[in-house]
N, C-alpha and C positions, 0 to 999 in steps of 0.2 A: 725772433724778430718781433717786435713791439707794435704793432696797428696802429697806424694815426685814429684820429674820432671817428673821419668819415668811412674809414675801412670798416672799422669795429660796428657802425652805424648798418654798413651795407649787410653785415652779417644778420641781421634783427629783420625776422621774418614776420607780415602780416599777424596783427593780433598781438605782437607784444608791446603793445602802445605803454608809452610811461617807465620802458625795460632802459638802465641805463647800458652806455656801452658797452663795460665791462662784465653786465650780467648777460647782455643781451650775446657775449664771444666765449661766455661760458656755458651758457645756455645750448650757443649752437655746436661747440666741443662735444656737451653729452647725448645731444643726438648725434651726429654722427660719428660716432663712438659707439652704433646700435647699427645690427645687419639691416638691408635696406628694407626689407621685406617689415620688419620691426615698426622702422621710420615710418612706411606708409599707413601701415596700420593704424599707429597711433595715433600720425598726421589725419586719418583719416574720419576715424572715429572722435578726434577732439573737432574735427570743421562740424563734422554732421551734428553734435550735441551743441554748437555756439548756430548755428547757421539754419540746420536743416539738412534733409538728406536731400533732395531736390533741389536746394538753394547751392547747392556745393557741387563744385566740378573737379573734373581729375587734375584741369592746371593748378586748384584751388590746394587740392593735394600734394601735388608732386612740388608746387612751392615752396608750404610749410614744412614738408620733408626733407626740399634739398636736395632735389634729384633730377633729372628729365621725362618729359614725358614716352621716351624710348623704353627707358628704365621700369618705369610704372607699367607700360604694355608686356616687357617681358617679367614682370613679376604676377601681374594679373593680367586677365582677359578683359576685365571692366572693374567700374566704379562699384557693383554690385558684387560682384566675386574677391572685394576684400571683406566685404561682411561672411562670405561661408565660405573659407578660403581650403579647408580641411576635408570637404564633405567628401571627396571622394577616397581620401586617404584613407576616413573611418571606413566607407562601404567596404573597402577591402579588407580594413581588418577584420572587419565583423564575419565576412565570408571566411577567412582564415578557420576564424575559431569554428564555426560553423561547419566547415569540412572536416576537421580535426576532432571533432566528437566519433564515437562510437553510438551505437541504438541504445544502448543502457544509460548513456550519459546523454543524451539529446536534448531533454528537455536542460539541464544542466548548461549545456553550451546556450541556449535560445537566453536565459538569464545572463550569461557569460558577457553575450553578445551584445545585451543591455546595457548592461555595465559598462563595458568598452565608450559606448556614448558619453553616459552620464559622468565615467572621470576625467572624457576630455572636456567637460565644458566648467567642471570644476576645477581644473587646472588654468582653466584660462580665466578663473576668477571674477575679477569687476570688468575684463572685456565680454563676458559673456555675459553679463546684466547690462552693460549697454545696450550689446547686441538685440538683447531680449527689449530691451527701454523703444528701440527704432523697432525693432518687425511688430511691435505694439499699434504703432502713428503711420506705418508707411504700406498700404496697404497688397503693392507691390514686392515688397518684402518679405511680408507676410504670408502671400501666396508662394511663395520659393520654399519658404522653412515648409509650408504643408505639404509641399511636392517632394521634398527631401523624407520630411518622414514617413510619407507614402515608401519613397523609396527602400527604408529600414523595413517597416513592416511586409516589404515585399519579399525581401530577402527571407524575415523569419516565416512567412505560408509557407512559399517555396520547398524551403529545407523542410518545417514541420510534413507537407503533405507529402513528401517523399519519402519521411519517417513513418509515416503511419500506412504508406504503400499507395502512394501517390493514384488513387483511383474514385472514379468520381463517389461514390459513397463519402470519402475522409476530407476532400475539397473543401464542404461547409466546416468541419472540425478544427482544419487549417488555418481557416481564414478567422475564425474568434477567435481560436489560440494566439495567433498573431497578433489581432487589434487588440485583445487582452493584455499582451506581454507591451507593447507599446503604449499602451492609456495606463500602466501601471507606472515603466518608466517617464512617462510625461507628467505626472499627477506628481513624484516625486520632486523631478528637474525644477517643474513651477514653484514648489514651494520654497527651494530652496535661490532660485531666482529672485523670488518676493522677498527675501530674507525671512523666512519664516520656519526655516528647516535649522536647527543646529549641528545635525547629524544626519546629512543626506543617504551615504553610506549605508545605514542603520535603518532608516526606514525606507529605503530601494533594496533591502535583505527581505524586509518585513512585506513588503507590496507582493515583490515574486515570490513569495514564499505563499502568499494565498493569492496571487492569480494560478501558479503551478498548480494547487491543491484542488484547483475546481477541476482540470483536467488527468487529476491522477486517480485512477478508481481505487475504495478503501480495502487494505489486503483484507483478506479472506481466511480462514483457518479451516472451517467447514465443522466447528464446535459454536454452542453458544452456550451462553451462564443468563442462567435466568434467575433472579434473586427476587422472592416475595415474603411478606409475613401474612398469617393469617391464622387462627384458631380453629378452624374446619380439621379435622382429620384428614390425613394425605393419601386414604382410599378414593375419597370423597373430592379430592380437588385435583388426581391424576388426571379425569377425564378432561376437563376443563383445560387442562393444561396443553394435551396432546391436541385438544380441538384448535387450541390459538396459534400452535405449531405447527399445526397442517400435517401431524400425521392421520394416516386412516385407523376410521374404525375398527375394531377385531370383531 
């Protein structure tokens, strides 16, 4: 069936001013031709970059989506739970891996579990430098994302101080290991947010690979090689030697 003008007209959602009818019926084909959950998203995140995050309501939403405001409540709880709409799905996963380690491999999984973060928000590409663009300007937003990663960080003490025999002596040990493995993968994620990472991957190998190191003691053999030159005779520079050693006198 062919749309009169005004039908094709009705299809052209706020914002597409100057859209003729025929793009404005093509336009709305290829959204909704995208899972709803998709629609809002994008609905949602394009109001708040033209508008503001304040200035834009969930009708303002579920308009340019194309959906009802029923729809929009059983997809999200609020306007602000489409910006971190995964977070709890990650805390699971991360507990996953977490449990799934063994005590050899622990420190291994706390990386693992890093990880897990850093490629979901690299999958989500330029929604994710949005995201980052708003909890930048919206101060309330802002405070959510630190509450969240509080709650990552909680996860890794947790498990690290259970590894280490969860007793108050390892508690202080727990808790930098922790803020360490999170200030590494944050230090990472920003840069490659700013666009200034080519290889996020690469250097989130590189981060936990020397935050791990601080808390790994260096093996031990219980030999050492001691290399010097010198023209003294070696009657004469054995004592010297043993003195810097720390063996006893004879």
């Amino acid at each position: 069936m062919v749309l009169s003008t005004v039908e094709e007209e009705k299809t052209c959602y706020p914002g597409m001013t100057g859209a003729t009818p025929l793009g404005c019926r093509r336009r709305w084909a290829e959204l909704t031709a995208k899972p709803v959950k998709a629609r809002l998203t994008e609905a949602a995140f394009a109001l708040f970059e033209e508008r503001g995050y304040d200035q834009t309501t969930v009708d303002d939403i579920t308009e340019r989506a194309g959906v009802g405001r029923t729809t929009f409540f059983r997809t999200f709880r609020s306007k602000e739970d489409v910006i971190f709409p995964d977070h709890e799905v990650l805390l699971k996963a991360i507990v996953a891996r977490l449990d799934g380690s063994a005590p050899h491999t622990a420190l291994v999984a706390v990386t693992e579990g890093a990880r897990l973060v850093l490629r979901h928000y690299l999958a989500e590409g330029e929604l994710a430098r949005a995201r980052y663009r708003l909890t930048r300007s919206v101060p309330a937003l802002r405070d959510r994302e630190i509450a969240g990663t509080q709650q990552y960080q909680r996860l890794f003490r947790e498990f690290i101080h259970r590894w280490l025999g969860a007793d108050a002596g390892s508690a202080l040990k727990a808790e930098l290991m922790a803020a360490a493995a999170v200030t590494a993968h944050n230090h990472v994620l920003r840069r490659w947010l700013r666009s200034q990472s080519t290889d996020p991957e690469a250097e989130f190998d590189a981060a936990m690979a020397e935050t791990m190191a601080l808390f790994t003691p260096p093996a031990t053999t219980g030999n050492a090689l001691v290399v010097f030159q010198t023209t003294k005779d070696l009657d004469t520079v054995l004592p010297d030697l043993r003195r810097l050693l720390g063996e006893p006198r004879s």
